[in-house]
C-alpha positions in Angstrom: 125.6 104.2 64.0 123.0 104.1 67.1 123.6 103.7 71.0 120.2 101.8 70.8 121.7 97.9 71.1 120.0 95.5 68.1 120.5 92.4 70.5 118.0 91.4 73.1 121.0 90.9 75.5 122.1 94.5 75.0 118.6 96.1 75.4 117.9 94.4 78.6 121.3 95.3 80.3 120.7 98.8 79.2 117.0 98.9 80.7 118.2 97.1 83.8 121.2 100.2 84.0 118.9 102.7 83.5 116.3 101.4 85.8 118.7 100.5 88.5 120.4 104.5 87.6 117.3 106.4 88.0 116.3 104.3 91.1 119.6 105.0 92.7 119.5 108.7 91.4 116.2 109.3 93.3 117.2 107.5 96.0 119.9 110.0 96.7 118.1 113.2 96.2 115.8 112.0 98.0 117.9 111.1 100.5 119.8 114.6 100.7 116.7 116.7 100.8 115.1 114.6 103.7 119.0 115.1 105.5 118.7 118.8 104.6 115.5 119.4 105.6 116.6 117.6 109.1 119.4 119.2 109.9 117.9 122.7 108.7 114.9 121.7 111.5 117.4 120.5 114.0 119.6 123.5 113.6 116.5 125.6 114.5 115.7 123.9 117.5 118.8 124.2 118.8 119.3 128.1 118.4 115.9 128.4 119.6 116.8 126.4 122.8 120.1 128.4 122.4 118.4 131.9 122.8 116.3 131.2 125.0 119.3 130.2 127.4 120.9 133.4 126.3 117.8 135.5 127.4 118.0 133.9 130.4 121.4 134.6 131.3 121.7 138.1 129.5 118.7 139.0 132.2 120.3 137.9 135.0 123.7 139.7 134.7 123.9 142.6 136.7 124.0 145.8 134.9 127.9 147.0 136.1 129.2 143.8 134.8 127.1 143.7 131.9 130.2 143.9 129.2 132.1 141.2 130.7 129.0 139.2 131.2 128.2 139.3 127.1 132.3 138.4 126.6 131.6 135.6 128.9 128.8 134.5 127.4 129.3 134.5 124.1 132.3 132.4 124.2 130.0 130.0 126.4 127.8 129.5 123.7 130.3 130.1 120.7 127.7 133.2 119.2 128.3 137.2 119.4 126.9 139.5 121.4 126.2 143.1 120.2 123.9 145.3 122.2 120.8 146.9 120.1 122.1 150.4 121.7 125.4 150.5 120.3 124.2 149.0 116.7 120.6 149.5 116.1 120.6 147.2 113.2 122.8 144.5 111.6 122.7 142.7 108.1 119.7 142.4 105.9 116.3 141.4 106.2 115.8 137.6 106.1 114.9 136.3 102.7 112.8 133.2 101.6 110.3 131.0 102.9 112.7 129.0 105.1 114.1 132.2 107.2 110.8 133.9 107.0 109.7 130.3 108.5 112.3 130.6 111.2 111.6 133.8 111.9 108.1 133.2 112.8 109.1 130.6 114.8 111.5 132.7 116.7 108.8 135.0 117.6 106.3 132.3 118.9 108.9 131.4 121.0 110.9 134.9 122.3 108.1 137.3 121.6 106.9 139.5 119.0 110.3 141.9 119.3 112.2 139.2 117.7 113.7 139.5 114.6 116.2 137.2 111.9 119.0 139.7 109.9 121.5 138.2 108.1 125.1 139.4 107.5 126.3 137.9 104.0 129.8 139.3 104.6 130.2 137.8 108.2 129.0 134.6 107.4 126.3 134.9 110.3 122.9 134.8 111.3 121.7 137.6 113.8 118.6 137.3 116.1 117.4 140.4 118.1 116.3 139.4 121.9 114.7 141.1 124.8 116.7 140.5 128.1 116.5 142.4 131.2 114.8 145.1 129.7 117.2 145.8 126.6 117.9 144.2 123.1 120.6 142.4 121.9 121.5 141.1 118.3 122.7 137.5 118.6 124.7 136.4 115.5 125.2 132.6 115.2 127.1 130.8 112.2 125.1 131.4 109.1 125.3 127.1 108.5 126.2 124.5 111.3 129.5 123.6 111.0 129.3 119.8 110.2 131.2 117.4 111.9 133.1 114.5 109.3 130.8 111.8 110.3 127.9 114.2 109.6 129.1 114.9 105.8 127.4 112.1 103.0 130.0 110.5 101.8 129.6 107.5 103.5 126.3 107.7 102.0 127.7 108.1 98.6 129.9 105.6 99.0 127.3 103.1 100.0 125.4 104.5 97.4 127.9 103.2 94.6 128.6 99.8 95.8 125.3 99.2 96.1 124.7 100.3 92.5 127.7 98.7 91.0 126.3 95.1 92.8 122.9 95.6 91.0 124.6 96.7 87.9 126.3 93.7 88.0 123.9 91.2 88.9 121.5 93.0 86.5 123.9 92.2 83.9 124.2 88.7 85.3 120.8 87.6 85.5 120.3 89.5 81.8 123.3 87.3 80.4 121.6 84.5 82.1 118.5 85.0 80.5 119.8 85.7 76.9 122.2 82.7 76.8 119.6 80.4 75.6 118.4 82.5 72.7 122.3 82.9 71.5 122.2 79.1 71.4 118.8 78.8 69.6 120.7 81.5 67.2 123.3 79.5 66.4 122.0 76.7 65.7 119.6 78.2 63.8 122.7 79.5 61.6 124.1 75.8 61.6 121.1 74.5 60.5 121.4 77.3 57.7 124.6 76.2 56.9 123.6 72.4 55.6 124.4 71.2 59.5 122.4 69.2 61.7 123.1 70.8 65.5 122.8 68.9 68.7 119.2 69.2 70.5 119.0 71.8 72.4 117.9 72.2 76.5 114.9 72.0 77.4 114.9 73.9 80.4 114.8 76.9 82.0 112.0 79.5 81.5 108.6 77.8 80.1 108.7 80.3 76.9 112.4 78.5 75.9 111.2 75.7 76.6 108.6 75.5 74.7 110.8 76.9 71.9 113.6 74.7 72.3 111.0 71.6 72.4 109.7 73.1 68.8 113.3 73.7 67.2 114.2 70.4 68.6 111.3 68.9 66.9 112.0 70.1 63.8 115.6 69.0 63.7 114.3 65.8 64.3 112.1 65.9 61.3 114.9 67.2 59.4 117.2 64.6 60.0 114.2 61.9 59.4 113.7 63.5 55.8 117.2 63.7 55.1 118.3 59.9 55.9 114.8 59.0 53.9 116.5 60.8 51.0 119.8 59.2 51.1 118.2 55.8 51.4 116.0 56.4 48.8 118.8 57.4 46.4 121.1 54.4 47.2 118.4 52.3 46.9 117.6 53.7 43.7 121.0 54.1 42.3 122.1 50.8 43.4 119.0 48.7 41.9 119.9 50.6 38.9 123.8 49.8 38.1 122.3 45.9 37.7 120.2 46.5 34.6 123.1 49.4 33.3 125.7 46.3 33.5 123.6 44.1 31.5 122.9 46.8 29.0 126.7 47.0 28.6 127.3 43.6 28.4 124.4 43.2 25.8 125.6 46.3 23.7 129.0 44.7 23.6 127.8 41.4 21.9 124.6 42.3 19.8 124.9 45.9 18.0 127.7 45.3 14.9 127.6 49.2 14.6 130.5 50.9 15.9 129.3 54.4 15.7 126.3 53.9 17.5 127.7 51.1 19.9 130.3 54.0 20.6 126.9 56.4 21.5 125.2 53.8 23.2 128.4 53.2 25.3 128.6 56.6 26.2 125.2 57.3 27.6 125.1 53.9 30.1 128.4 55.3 31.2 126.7 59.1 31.5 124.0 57.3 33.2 126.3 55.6 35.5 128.2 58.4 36.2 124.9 60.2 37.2 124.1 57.4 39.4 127.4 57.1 40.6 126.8 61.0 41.9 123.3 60.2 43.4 125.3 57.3 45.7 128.0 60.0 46.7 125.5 62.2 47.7 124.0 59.3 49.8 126.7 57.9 51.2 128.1 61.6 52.8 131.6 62.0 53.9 131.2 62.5 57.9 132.0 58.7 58.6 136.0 58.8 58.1 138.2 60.4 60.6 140.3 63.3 60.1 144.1 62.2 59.4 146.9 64.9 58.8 147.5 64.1 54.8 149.1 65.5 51.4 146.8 67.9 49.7 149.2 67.7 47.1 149.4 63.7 46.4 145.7 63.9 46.8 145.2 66.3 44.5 148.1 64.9 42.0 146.3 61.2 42.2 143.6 62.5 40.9 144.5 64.5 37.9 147.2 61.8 36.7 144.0 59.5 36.1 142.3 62.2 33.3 145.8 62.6 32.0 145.9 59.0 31.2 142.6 59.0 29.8 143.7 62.3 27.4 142.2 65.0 29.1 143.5 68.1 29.1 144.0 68.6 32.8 147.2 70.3 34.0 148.6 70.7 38.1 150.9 72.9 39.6 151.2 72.4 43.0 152.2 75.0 45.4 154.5 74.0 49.2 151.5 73.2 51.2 151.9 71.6 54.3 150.4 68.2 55.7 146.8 69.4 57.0 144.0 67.3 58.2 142.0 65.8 55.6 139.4 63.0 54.9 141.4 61.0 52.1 138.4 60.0 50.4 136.1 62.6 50.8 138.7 65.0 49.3 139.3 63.0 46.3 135.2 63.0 45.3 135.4 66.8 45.8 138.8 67.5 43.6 136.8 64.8 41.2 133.5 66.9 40.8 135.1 69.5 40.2 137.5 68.5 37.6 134.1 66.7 36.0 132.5 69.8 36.4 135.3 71.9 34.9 135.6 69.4 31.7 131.8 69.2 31.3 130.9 73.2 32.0 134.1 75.1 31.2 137.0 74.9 28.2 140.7 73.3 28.3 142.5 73.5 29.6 141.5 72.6 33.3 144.6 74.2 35.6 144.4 72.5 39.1 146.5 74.7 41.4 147.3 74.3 45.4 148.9 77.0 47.5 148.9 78.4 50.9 146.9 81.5 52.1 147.8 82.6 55.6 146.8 79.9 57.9 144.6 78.3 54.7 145.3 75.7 52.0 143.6 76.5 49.0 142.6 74.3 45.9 141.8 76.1 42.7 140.0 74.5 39.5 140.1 76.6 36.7 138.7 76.4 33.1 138.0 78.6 30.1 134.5 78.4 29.8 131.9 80.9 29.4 132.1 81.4 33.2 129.3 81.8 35.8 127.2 84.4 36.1 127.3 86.1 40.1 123.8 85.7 40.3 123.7 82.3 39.7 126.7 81.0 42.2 124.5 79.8 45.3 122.0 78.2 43.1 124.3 76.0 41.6 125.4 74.7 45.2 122.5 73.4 45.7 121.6 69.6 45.3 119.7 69.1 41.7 120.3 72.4 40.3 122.1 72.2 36.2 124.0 75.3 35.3 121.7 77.6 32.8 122.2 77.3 29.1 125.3 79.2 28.7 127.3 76.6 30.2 125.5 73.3 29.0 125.8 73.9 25.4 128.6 71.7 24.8 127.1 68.2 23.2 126.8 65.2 25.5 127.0 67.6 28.7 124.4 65.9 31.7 124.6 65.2 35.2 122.5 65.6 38.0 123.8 68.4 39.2 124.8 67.2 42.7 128.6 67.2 41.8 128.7 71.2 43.2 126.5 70.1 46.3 129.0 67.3 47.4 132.0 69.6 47.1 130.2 72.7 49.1 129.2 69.7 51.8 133.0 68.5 51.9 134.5 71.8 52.1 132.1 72.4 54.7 132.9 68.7 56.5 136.5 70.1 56.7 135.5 73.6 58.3 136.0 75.6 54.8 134.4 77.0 52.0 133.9 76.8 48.7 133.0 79.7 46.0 132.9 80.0 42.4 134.7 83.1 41.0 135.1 85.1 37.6 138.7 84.2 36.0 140.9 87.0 34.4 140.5 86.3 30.4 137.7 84.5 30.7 136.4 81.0 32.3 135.4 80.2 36.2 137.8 79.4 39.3 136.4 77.0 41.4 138.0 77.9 44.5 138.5 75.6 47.9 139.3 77.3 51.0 140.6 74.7 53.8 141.6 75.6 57.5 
């Protein structure tokens, strides 16, 4: 379990969030210590203009009048007024390099009697002037009040739609830019799969191009090699069933012997079956169209024809429903593998149908010396004979495409096919159909 993404999509998006985060982070602070440090400077401008209006009018009022001249004035400019002679000192020093600032400032300004004292408890800020020959302490609000449209929220709120767009087209352009690689990944996996996808665009950014172009290229080749292969093995196969017919014919009238006519029989029609694999792997089984069928009448057709011929083939079928199905192509697969079954495995060969959630499933099963795990995708392959284990019956051949065609219909009808272990010994060849 990591929060580190594995796909390319999910790495970009979160390098795009936590660019576009940090950028939007230090835009803020930024932004609030630039605001503090302006109002801070603003706020002592102001007082100093304040004070120095204060001075002025604390000098000019007359000395009888004096205490209602501070009440007046102090509710004027919204401060208090205490006279240095009734309270030599108020509050604390000023602390830190801001005040200390301020209070330098101050003194530039009023003179060198001024001072800063602040009065935690009071919440204010006191100044000590000279005016008309006496001091005063001056206590002003120890922060400016702000106003609503002064407060950042606006800001913040700004902030955050802003960030929530480039989130979102960062996500956007990141989808946009990862959407030809998922496509390149799936076809990758069809082509893995025995498929042959459709090309791929070639456009966008010159790097997927370029890699499209390639893939494209190479499907191309595939495809060229593939219908070289079937045509080579129909061609083949076909040219041979001419001379095989003759043979038959020839064995029939010439060799007096019925043992070893018998034998001879046998391996033209081994032969012929062989060939008669090499043209269904050829031919392939995309070309018919998809009709909603009986699995079971299928599936029954075929096993009543090696019941006529003796074999030991048995079928219970289960209440599947009519499905869409390839007529044909399902009858070479449930024929391979009842071939396969007879040749590989031991009777008797129980052909089975039933329904497995929104599947239909075939099983094939036999009492043979079963399959080893190991040795299940091999044998799916095209040309691949089961090891020794399970050709050690007399007269067993082939050319071991009969598991190859039924993996590629399965697959033609958007299922699977495995080869599993049966209880008490043997192999289930199992077919899984949407």
């Amino acid at each position: 379990m990591t929060l580190w993404p594995r796909s390319l999509f999910g790495r970009l998006t979160l390098l795009l969030i936590l660019v576009v985060t940090l950028a939007m982070a230090a835009t803020i602070l930024f932004f609030r210590h630039d605001r503090a440090a302006l109002l801070e400077r603003q706020f002592n401008d102001t007082k100093i203009v304040q004070l120095q209006a204060l001075r002025a009018a604390l000098g000019a009022a007359g000395a009888n009048e004096r205490r209602e001249a501070l009440r007046d004035i102090g509710r004027e400019y919204g401060v208090r007024i205490v006279p240095e002679a009734e309270r030599p000192l108020v509050g604390a020093p000023a602390m830190g390099a801001p005040m200390l600032e301020f209070e330098q400032r101050l003194r530039q300004s009023l003179g060198a009697g001024t001072q800063l004292r602040i009065a935690p408890r009071l919440q204010l800020l006191f100044v000590r002037i000279d005016a008309g020959g006496a001091g005063y302490w001056i206590g002003f609000p120890l922060s400016p009040r702000p106003r609503a449209d002064d407060l950042p929220s606006r800001a913040l709120i700004w902030s955050l739609a802003l960030a929530i767009s480039l989130l979102l087209a960062a996500f956007l352009f990141t989808r946009y830019l990862a959407r030809p690689l998922r496509d390149l990944n799936a076809a990758v996996e069809r082509v893995g799969r025995g498929e042959m996808p459709p090309p791929l665009p070639e456009h966008g950014p010159s790097e997927i191009v370029t890699l499209n172009r390639g893939f494209n290229g190479m499907i191309a080749n595939l495809r060229q090699v593939e219908q070289d292969r079937a045509l080579l093995l129909a061609g083949v196969s076909h040219d041979l069933r001419t001379p095989l017919s003759r043979l038959r014919l020839g064995l029939e009238l010439a060799v007096p012997d019925a043992p070893m006519k018998k034998g001879m029989a046998d391996d033209i029609d081994e032969m012929d079956r062989i060939i008669g694999q090499f043209l269904d792997f050829a031919r392939g089984d995309d070309t018919g169209a998809l009709e909603r069928d009986d699995l079971n009448a299928i599936v029954g057709n075929c096993v009543e024809r090696y019941v006529r011929a003796g074999k030991d083939v048995r079928f219970a079928p289960g209440a599947v429903p009519a499905i869409p199905l390839r007529r044909t192509a399902l009858s070479r697969l449930v024929t391979n593998l009842i071939d396969n079954a007879l040749a590989y495995g031991g009777p008797p060969v129980e052909v089975t149908t039933a329904v497995s959630g929104s599947h239909a499933v075939l099983d094939v099963a036999d009492r043979g010396p079963g399959i080893p795990p190991g040795e299940v995708l091999r044998l799916k392959q095209p040309f691949t004979r089961a090891s020794a284990a399970r050709t050690s019956a007399p007269g067993v051949a082939g050319a071991g495409l009969g598991l190859a065609i039924v993996e590629r219909v399965a697959r033609l009808h958007g299922g699977t096919f495995d080869l599993l272990p049966r209880a008490g010994g043997g192999t289930v060849a199992r077919v899984t159909l949407s």
